[in-house]
N, C-alpha and C positions, 0 to 999 in steps of 0.2 A: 815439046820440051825445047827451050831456047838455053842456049847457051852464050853468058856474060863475061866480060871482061873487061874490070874496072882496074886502071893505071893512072896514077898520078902525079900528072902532067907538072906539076910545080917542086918538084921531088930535088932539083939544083938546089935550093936553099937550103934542103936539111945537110946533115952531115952526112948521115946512113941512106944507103937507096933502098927506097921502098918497093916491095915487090908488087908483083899483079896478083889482082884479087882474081878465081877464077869461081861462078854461079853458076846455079844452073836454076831455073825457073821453068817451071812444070802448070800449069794451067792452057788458060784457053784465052785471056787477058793479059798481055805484058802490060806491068804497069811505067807510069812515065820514068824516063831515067835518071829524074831527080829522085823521085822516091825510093829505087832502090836502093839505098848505101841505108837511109833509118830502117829500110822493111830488115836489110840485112841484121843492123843492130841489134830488132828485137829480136830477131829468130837467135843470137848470140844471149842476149841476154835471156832466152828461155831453155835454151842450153843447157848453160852453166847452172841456173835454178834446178833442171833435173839431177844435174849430178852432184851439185850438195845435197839434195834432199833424197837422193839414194845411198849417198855415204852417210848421211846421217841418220837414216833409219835401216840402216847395215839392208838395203834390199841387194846390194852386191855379195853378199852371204850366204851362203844356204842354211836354213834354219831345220838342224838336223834335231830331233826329240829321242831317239835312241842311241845306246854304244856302237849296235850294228851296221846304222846308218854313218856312222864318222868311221869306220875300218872303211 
């Protein structure tokens, strides 16, 4: 397990400061450290995909079929 920490460095020009990204990477391979900020992206963007698509088919529900079972 490695543990990352992505800060950035050109953060004076925004208005807001930007905080530090903190990773952790679990393998046997770190990959180069350009690639990690997209690999980060899509693991964000596969994320979020699950949890729309568990609010939208109510899998955050229990799927009760009796009265006895909702008391």
């Amino acid at each position: 397990m490695t543990l990352i920490l992505l800060e950035r460095k050109d953060g004076a020009s925004n208005a807001r400061q930007a905080k530090p990204l903190w990773l952790v990477w679990v393998g046997e391979n770190l990959p180069q450290l350009e690639e990690i900020g997209q690999l980060y992206l899509r693991r964000f963007a596969i994320a979020h995909w699950y949890r729309l698509a568990k609010q939208t088919l109510f899998w955050t529900q229990p799927q009760l079929s009796t009265t006895e079972q909702c008391d």
